[in-house]
CHARMM internal coordinates of N, CA and C (Angstrom, degrees):
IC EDIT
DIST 1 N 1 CA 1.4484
DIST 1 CA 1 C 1.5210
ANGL 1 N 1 CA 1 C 108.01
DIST 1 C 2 N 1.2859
ANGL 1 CA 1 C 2 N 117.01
DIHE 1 N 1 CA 1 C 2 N 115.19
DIST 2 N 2 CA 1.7494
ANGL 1 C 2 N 2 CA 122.48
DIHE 1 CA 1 C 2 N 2 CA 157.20
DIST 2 CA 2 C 1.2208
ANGL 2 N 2 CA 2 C 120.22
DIHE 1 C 2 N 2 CA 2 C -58.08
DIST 2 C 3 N 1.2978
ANGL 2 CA 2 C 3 N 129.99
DIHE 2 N 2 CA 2 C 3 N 161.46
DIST 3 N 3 CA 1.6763
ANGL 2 C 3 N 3 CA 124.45
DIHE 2 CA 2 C 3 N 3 CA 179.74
DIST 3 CA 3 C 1.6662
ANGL 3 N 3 CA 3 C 82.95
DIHE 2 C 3 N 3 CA 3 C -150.21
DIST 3 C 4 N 0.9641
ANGL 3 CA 3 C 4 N 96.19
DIHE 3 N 3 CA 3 C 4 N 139.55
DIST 4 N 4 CA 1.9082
ANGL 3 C 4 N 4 CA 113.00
DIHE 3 CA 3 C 4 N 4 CA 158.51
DIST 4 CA 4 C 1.7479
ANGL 4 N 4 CA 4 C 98.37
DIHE 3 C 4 N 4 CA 4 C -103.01
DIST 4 C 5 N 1.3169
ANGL 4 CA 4 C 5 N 98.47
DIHE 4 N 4 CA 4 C 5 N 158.28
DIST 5 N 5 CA 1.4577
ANGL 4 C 5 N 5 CA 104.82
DIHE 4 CA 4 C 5 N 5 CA -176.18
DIST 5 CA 5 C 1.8419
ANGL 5 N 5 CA 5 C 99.14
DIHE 4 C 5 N 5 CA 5 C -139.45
DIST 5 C 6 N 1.3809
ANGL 5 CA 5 C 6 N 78.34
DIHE 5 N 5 CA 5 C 6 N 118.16
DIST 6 N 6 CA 1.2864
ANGL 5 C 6 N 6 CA 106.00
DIHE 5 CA 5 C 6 N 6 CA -150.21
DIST 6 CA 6 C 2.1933
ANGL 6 N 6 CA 6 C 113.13
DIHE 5 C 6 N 6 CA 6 C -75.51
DIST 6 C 7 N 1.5459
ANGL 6 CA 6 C 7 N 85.62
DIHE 6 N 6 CA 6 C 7 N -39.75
DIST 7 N 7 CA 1.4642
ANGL 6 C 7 N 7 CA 107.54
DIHE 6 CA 6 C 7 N 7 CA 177.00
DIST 7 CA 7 C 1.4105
ANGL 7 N 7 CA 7 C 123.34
DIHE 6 C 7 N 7 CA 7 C -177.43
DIST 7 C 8 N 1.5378
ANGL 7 CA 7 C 8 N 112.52
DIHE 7 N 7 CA 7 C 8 N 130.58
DIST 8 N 8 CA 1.3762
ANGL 7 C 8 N 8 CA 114.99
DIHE 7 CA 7 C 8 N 8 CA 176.54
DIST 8 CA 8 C 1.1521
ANGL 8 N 8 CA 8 C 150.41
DIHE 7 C 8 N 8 CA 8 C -100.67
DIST 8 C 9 N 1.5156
ANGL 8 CA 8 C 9 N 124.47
DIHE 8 N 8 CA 8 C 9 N 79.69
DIST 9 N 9 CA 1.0923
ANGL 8 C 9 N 9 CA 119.98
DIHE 8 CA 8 C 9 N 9 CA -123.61
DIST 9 CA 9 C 2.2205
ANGL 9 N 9 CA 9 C 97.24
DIHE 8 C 9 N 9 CA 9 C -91.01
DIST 9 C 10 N 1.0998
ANGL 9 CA 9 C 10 N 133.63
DIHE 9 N 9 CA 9 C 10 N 154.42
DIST 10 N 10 CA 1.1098
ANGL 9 C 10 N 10 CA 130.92
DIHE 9 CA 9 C 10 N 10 CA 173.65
DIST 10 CA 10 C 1.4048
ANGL 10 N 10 CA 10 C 127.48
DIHE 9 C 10 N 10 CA 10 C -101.92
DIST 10 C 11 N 0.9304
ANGL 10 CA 10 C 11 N 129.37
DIHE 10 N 10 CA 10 C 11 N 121.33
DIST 11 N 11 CA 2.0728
ANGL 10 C 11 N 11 CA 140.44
DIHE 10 CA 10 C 11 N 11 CA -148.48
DIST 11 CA 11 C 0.8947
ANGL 11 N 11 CA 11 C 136.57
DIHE 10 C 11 N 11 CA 11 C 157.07
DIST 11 C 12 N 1.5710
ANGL 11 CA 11 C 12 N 108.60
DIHE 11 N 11 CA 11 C 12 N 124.78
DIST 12 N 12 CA 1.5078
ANGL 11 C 12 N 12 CA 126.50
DIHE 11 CA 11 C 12 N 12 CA -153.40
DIST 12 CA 12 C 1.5018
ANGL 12 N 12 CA 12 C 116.55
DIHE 11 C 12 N 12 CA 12 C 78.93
DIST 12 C 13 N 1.6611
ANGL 12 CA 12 C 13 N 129.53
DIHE 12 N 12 CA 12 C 13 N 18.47
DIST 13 N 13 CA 0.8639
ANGL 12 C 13 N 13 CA 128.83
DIHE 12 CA 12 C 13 N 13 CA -163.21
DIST 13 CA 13 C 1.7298
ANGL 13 N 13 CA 13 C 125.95
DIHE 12 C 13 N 13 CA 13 C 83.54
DIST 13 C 14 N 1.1146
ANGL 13 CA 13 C 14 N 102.08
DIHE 13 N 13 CA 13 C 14 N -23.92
DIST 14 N 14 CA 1.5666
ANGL 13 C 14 N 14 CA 118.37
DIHE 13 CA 13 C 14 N 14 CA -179.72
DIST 14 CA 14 C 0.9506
ANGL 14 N 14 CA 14 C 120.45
DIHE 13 C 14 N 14 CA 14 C -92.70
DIST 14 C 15 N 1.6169
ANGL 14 CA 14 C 15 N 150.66
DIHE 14 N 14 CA 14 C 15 N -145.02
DIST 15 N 15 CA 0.4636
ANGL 14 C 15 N 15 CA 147.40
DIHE 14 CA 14 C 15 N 15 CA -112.90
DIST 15 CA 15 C 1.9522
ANGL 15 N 15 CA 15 C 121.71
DIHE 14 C 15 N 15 CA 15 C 160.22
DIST 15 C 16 N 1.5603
ANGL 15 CA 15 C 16 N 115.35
DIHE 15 N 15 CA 15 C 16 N 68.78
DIST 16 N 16 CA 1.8018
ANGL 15 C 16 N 16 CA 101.58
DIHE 15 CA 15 C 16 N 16 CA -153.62
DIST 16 CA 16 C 2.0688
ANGL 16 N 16 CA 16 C 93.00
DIHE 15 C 16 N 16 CA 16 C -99.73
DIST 16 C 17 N 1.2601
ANGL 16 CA 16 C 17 N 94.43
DIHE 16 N 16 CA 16 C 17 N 137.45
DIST 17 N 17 CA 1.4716
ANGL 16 C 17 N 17 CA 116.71
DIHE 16 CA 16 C 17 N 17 CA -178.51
DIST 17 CA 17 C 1.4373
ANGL 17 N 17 CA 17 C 108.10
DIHE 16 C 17 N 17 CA 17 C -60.61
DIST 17 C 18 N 1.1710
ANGL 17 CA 17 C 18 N 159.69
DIHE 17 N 17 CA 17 C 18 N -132.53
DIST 18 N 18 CA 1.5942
ANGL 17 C 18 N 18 CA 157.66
DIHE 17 CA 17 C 18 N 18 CA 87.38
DIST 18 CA 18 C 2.0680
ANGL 18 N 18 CA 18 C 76.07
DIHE 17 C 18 N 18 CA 18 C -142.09
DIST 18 C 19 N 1.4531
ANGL 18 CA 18 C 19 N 81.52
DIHE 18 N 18 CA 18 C 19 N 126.20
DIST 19 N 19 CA 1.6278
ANGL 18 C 19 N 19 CA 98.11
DIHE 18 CA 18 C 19 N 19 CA -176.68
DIST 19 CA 19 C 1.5271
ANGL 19 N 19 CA 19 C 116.68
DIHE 18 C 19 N 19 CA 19 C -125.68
DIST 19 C 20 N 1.1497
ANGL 19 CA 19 C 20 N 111.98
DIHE 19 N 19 CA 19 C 20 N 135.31
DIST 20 N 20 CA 1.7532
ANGL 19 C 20 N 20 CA 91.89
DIHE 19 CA 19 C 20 N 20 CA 165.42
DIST 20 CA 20 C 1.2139
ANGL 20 N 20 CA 20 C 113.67
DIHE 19 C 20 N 20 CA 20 C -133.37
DIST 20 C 21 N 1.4221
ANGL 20 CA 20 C 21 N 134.42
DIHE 20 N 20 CA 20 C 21 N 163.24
DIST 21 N 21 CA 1.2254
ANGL 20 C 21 N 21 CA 140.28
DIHE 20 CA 20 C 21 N 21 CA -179.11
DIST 21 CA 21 C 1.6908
ANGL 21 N 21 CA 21 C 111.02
DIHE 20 C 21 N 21 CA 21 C -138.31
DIST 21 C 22 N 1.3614
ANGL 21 CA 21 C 22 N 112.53
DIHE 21 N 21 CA 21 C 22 N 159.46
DIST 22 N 22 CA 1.9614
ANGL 21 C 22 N 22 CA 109.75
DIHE 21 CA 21 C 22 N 22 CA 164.86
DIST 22 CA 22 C 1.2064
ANGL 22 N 22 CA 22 C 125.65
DIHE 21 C 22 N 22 CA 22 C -67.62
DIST 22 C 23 N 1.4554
ANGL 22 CA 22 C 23 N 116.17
DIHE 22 N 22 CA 22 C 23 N 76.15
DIST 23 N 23 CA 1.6613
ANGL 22 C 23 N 23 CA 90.04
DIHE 22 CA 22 C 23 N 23 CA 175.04
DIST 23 CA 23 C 2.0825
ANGL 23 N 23 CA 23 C 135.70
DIHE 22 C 23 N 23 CA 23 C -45.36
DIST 23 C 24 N 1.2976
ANGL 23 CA 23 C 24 N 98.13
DIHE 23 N 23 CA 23 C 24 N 144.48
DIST 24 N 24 CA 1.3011
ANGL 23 C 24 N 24 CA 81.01
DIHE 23 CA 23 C 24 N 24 CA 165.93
DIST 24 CA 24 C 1.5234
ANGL 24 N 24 CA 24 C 132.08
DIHE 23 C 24 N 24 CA 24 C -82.93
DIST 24 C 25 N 1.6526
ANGL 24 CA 24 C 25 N 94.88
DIHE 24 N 24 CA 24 C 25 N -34.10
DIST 25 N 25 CA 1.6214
ANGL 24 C 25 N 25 CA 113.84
DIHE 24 CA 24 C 25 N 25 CA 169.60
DIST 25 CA 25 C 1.4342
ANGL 25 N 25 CA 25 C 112.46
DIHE 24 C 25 N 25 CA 25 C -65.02
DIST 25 C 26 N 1.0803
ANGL 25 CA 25 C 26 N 154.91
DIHE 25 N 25 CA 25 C 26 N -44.20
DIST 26 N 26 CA 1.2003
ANGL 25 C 26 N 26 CA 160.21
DIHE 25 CA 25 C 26 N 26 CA 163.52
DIST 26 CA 26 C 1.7510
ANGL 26 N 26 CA 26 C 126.68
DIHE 25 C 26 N 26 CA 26 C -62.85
DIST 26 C 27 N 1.4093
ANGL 26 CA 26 C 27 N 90.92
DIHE 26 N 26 CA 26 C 27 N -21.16
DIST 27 N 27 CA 1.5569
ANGL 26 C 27 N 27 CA 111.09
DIHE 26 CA 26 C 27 N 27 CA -171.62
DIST 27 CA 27 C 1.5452
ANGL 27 N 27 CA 27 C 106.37
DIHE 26 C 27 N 27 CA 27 C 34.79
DIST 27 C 28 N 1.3387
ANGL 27 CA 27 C 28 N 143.81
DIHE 27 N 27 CA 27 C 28 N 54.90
DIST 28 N 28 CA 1.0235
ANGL 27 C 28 N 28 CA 134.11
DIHE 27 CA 27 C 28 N 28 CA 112.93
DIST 28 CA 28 C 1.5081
ANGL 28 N 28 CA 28 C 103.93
DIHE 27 C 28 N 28 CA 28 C -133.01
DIST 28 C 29 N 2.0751
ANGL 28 CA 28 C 29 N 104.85
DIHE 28 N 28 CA 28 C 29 N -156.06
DIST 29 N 29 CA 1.1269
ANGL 28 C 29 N 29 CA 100.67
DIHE 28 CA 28 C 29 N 29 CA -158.36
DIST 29 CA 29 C 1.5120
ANGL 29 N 29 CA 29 C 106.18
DIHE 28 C 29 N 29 CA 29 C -87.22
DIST 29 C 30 N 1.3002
ANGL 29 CA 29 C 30 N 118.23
DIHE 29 N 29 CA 29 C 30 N 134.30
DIST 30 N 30 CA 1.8310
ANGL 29 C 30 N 30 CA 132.24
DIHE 29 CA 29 C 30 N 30 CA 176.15
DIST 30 CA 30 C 1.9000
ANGL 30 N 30 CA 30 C 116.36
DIHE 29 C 30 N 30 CA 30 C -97.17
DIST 30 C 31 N 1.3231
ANGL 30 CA 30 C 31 N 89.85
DIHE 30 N 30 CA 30 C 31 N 112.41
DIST 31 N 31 CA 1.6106
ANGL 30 C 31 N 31 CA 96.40
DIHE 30 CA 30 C 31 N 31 CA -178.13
DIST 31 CA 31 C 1.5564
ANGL 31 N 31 CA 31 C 108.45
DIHE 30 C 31 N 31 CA 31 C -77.29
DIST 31 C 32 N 1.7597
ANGL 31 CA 31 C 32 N 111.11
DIHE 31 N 31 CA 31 C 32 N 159.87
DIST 32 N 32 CA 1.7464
ANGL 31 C 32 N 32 CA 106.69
DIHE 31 CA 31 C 32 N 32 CA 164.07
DIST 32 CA 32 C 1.4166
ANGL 32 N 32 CA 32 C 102.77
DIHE 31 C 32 N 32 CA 32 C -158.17
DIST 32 C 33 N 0.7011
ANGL 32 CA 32 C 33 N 142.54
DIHE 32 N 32 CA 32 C 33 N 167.90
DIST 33 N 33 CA 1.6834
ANGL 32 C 33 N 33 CA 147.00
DIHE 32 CA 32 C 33 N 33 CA 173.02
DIST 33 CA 33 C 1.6859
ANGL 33 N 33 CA 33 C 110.37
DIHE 32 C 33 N 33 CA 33 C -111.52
DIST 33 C 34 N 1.2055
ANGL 33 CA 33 C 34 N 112.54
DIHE 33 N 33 CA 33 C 34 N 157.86
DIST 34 N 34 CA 1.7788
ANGL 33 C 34 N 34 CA 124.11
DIHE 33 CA 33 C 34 N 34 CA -168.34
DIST 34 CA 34 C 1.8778
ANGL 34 N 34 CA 34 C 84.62
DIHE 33 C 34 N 34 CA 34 C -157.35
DIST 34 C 35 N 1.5836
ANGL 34 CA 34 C 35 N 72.84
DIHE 34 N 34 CA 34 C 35 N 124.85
DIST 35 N 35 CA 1.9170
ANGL 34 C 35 N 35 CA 82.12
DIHE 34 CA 34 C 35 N 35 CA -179.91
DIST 35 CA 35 C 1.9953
ANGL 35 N 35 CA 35 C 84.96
DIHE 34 C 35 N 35 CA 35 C -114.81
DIST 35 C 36 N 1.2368
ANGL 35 CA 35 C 36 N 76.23
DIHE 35 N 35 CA 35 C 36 N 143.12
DIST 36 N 36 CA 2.3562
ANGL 35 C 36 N 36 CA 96.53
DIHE 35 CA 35 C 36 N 36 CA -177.39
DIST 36 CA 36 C 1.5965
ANGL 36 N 36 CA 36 C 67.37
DIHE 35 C 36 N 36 CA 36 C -119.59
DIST 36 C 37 N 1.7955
ANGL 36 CA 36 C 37 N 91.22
DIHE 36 N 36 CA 36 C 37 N 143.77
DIST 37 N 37 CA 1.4133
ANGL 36 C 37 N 37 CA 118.06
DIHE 36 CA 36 C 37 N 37 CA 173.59
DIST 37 CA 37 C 1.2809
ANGL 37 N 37 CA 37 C 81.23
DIHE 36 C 37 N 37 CA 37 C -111.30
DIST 37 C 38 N 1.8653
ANGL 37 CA 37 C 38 N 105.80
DIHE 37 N 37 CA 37 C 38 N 166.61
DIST 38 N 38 CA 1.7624
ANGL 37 C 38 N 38 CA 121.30
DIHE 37 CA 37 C 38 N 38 CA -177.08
DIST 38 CA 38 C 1.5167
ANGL 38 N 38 CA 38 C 103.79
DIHE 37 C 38 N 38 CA 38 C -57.32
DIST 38 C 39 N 1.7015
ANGL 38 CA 38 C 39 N 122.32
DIHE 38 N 38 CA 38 C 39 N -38.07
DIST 39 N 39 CA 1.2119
ANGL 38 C 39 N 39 CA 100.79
DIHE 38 CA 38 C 39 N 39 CA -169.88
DIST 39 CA 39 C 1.3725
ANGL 39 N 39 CA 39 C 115.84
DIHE 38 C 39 N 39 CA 39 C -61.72
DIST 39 C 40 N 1.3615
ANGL 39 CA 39 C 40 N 133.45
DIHE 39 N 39 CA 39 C 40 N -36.77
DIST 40 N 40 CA 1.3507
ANGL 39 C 40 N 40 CA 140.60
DIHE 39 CA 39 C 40 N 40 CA 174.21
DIST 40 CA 40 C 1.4950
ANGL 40 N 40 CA 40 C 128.56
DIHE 39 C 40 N 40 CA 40 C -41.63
DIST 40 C 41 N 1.1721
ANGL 40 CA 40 C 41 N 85.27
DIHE 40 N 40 CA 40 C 41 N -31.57
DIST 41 N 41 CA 2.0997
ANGL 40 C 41 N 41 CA 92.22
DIHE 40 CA 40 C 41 N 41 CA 175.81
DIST 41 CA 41 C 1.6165
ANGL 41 N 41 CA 41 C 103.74
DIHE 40 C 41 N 41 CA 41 C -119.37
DIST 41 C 42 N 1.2594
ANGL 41 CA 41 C 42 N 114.87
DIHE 41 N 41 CA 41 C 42 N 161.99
DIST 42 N 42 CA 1.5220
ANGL 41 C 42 N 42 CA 140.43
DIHE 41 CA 41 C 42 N 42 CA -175.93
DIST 42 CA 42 C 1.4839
ANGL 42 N 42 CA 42 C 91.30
DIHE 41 C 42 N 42 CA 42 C 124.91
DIST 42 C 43 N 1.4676
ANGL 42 CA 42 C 43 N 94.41
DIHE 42 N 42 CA 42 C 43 N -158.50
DIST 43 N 43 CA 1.6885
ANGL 42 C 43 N 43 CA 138.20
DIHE 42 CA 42 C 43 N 43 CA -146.26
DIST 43 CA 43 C 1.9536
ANGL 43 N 43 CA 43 C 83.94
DIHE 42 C 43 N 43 CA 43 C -79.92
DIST 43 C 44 N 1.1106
ANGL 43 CA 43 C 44 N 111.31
DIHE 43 N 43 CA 43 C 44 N -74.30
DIST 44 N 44 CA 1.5956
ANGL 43 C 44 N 44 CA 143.53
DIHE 43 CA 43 C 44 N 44 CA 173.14
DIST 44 CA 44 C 1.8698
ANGL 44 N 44 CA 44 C 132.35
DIHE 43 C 44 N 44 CA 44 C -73.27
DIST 44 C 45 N 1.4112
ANGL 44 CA 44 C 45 N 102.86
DIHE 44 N 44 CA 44 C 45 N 22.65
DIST 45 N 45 CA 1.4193
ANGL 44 C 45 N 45 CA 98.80
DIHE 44 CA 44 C 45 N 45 CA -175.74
DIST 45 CA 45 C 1.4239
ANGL 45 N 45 CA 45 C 125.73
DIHE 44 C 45 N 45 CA 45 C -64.75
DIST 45 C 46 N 1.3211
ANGL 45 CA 45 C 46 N 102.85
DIHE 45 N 45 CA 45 C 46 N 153.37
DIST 46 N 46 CA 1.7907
ANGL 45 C 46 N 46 CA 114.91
DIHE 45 CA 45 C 46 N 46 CA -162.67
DIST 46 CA 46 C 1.6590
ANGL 46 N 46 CA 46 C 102.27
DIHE 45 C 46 N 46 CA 46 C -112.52
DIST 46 C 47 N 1.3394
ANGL 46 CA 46 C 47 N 98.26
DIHE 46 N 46 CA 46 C 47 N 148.62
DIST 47 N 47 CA 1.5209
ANGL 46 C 47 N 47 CA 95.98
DIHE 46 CA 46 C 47 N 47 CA 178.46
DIST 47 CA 47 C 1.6501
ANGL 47 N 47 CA 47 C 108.17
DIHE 46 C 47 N 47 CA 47 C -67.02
DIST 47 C 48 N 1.6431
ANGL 47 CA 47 C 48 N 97.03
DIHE 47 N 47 CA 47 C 48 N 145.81
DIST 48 N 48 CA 1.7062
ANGL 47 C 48 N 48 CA 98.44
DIHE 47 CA 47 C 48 N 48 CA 177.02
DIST 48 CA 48 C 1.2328
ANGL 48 N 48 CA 48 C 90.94
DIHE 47 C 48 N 48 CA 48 C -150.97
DIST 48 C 49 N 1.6265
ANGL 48 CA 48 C 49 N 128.02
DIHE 48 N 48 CA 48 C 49 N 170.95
DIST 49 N 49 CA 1.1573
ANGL 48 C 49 N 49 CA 148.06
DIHE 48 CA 48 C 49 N 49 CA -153.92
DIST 49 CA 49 C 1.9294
ANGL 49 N 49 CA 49 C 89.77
DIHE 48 C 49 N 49 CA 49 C -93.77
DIST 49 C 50 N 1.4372
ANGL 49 CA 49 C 50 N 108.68
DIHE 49 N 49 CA 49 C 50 N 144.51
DIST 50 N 50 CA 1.7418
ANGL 49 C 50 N 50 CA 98.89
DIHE 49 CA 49 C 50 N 50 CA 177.74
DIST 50 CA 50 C 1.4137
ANGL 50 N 50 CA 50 C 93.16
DIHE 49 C 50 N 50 CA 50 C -117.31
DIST 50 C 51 N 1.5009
ANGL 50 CA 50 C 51 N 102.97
DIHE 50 N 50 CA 50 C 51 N 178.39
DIST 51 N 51 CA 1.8257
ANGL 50 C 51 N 51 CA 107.84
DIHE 50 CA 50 C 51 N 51 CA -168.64
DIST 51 CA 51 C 1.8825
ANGL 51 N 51 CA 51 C 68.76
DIHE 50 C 51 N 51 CA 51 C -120.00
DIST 51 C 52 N 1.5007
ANGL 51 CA 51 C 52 N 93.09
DIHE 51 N 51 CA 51 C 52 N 150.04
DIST 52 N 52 CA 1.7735
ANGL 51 C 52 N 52 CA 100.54
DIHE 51 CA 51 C 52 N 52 CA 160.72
DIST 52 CA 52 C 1.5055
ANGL 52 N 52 CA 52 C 75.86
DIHE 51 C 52 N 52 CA 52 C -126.77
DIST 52 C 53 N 1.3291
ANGL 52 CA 52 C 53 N 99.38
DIHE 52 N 52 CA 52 C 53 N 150.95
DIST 53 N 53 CA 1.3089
ANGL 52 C 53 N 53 CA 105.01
DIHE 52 CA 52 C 53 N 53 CA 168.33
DIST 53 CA 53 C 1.8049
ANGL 53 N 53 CA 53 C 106.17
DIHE 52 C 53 N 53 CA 53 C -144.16
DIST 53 C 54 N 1.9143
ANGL 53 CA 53 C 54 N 110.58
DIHE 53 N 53 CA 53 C 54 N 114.59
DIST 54 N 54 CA 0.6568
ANGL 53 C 54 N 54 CA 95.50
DIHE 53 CA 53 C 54 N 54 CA -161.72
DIST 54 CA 54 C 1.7442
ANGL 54 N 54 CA 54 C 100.24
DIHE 53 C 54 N 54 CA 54 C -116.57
DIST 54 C 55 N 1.6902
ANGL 54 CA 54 C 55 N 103.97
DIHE 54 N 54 CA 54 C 55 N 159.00
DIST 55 N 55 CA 1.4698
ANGL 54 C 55 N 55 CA 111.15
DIHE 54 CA 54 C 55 N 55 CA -155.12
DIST 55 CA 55 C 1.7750
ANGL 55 N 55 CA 55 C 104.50
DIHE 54 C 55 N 55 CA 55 C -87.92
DIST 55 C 56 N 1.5728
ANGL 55 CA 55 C 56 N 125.09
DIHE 55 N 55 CA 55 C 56 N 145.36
DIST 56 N 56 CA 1.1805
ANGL 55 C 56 N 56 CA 116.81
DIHE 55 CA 55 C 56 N 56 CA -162.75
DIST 56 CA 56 C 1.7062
ANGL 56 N 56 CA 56 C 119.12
DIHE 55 C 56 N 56 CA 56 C -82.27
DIST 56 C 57 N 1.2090
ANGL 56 CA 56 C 57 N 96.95
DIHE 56 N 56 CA 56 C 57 N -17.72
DIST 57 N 57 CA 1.5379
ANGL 56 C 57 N 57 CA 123.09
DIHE 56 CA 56 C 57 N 57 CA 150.90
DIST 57 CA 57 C 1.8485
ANGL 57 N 57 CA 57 C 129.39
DIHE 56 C 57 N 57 CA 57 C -106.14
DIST 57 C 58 N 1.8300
ANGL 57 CA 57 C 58 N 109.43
DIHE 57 N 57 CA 57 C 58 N 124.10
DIST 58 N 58 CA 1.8480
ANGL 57 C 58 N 58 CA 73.47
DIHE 57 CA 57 C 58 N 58 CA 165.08
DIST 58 CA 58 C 1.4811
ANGL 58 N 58 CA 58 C 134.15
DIHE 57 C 58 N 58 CA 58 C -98.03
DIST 58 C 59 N 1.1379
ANGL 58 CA 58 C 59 N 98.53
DIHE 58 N 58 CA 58 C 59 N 22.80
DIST 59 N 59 CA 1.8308
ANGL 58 C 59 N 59 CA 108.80
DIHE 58 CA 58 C 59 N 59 CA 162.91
DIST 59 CA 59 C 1.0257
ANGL 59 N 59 CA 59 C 127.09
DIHE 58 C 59 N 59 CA 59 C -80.27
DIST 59 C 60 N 2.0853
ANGL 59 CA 59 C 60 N 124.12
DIHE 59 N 59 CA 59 C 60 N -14.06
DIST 60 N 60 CA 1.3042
ANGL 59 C 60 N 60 CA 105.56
DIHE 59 CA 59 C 60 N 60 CA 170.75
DIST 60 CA 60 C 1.4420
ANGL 60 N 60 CA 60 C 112.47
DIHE 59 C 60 N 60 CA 60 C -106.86
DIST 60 C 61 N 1.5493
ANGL 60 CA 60 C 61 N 135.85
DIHE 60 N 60 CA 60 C 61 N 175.24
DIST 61 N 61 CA 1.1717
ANGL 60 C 61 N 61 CA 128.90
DIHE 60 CA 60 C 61 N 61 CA -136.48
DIST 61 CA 61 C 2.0161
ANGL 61 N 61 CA 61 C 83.95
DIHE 60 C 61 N 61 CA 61 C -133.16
DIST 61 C 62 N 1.0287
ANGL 61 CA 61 C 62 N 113.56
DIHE 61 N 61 CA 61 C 62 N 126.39
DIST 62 N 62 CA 1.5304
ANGL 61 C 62 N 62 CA 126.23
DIHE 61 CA 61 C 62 N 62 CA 165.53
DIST 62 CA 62 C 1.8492
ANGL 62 N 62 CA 62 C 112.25
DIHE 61 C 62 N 62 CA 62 C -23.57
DIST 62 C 63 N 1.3312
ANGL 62 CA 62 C 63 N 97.07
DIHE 62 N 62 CA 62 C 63 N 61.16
DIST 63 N 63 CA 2.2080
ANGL 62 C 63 N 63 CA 94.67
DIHE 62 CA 62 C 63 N 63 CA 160.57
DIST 63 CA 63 C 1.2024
ANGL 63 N 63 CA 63 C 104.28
DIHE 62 C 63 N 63 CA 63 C -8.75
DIST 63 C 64 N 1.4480
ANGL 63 CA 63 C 64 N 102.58
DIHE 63 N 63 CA 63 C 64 N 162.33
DIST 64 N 64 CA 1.3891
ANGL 63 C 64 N 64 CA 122.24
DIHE 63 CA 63 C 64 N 64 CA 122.61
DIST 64 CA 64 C 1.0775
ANGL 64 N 64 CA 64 C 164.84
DIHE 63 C 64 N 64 CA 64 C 14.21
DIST 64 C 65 N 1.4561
ANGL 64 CA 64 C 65 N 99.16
DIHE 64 N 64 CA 64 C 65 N -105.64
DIST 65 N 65 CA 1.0091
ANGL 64 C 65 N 65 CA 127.70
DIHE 64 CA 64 C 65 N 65 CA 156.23
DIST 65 CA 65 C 2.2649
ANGL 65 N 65 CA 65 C 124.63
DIHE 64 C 65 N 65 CA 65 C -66.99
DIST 65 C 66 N 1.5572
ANGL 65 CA 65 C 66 N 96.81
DIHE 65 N 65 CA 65 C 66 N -16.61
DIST 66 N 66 CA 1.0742
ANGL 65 C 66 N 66 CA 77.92
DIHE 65 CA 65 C 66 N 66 CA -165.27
DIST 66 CA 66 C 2.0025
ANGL 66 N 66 CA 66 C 92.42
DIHE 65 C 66 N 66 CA 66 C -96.38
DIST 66 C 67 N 1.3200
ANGL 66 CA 66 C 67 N 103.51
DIHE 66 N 66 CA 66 C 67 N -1.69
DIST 67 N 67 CA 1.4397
ANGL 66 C 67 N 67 CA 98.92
DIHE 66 CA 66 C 67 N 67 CA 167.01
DIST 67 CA 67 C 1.2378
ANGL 67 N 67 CA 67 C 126.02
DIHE 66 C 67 N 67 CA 67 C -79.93
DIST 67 C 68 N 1.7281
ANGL 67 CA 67 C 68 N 102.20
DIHE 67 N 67 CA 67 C 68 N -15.61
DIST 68 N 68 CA 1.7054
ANGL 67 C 68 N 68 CA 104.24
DIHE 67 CA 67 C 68 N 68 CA 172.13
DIST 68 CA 68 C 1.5803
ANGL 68 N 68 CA 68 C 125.86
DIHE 67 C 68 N 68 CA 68 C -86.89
DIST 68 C 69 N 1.4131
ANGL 68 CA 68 C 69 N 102.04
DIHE 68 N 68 CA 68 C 69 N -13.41
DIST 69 N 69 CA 1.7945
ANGL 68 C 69 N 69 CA 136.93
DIHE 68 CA 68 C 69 N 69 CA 137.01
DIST 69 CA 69 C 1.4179
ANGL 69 N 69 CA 69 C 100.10
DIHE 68 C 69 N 69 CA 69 C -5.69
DIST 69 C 70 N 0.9283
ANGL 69 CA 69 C 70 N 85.88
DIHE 69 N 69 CA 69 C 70 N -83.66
DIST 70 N 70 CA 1.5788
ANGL 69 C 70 N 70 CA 127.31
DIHE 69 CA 69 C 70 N 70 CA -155.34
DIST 70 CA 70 C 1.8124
ANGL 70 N 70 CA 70 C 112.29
DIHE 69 C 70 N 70 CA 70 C -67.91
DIST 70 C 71 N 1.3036
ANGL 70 CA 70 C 71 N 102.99
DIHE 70 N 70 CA 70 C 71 N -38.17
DIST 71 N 71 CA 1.2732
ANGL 70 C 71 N 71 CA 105.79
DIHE 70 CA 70 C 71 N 71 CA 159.45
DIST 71 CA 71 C 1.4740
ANGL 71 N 71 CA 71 C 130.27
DIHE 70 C 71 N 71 CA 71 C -61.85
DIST 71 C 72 N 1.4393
ANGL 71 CA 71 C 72 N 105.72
DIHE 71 N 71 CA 71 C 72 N -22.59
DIST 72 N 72 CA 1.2053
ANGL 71 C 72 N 72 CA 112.60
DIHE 71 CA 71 C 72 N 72 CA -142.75
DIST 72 CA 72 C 1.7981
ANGL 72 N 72 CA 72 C 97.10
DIHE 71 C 72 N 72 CA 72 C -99.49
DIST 72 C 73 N 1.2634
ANGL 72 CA 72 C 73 N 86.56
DIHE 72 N 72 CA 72 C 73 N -26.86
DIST 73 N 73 CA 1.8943
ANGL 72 C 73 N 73 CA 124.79
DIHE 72 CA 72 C 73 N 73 CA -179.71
DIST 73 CA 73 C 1.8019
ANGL 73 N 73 CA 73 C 120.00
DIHE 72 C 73 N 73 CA 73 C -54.00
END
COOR INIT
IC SEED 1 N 1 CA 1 C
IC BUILD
């Protein structure tokens, strides 16, 4: 599976993806988000557990609020 990466938004220190790819099951394109914690990016990143976080529709676009969710997470 390819993913385009759509936008990167920066929060909580990290780093959240908003990605999309082609579904085949859906036959069009299906969005999801991937939050990188700080340890994950720099010079030296360490493996860490990632959040995918995927949206229950892909027509609506990652709030707000649910990115401050996510920070908070």
């Amino acid at each position: 599976m390819s993913v385009k990466i759509n936008q990167r938004i920066f929060v909580g220190g990290g780093n959240l993806l908003r990605v999309t790819h082609d579904s085949k099951v859906l036959k069009l394109p299906a969005n999801f988000n991937i939050y990188l914690p700080p340890a994950a990016l720099g010079s030296s990143p360490k493996r860490v557990p990632i959040l995918f976080y995927l949206c229950i529709s892909p027509f609506l676009p990652l709030g707000t609020s649910q990115a401050e969710a996510l920070q908070r997470a």
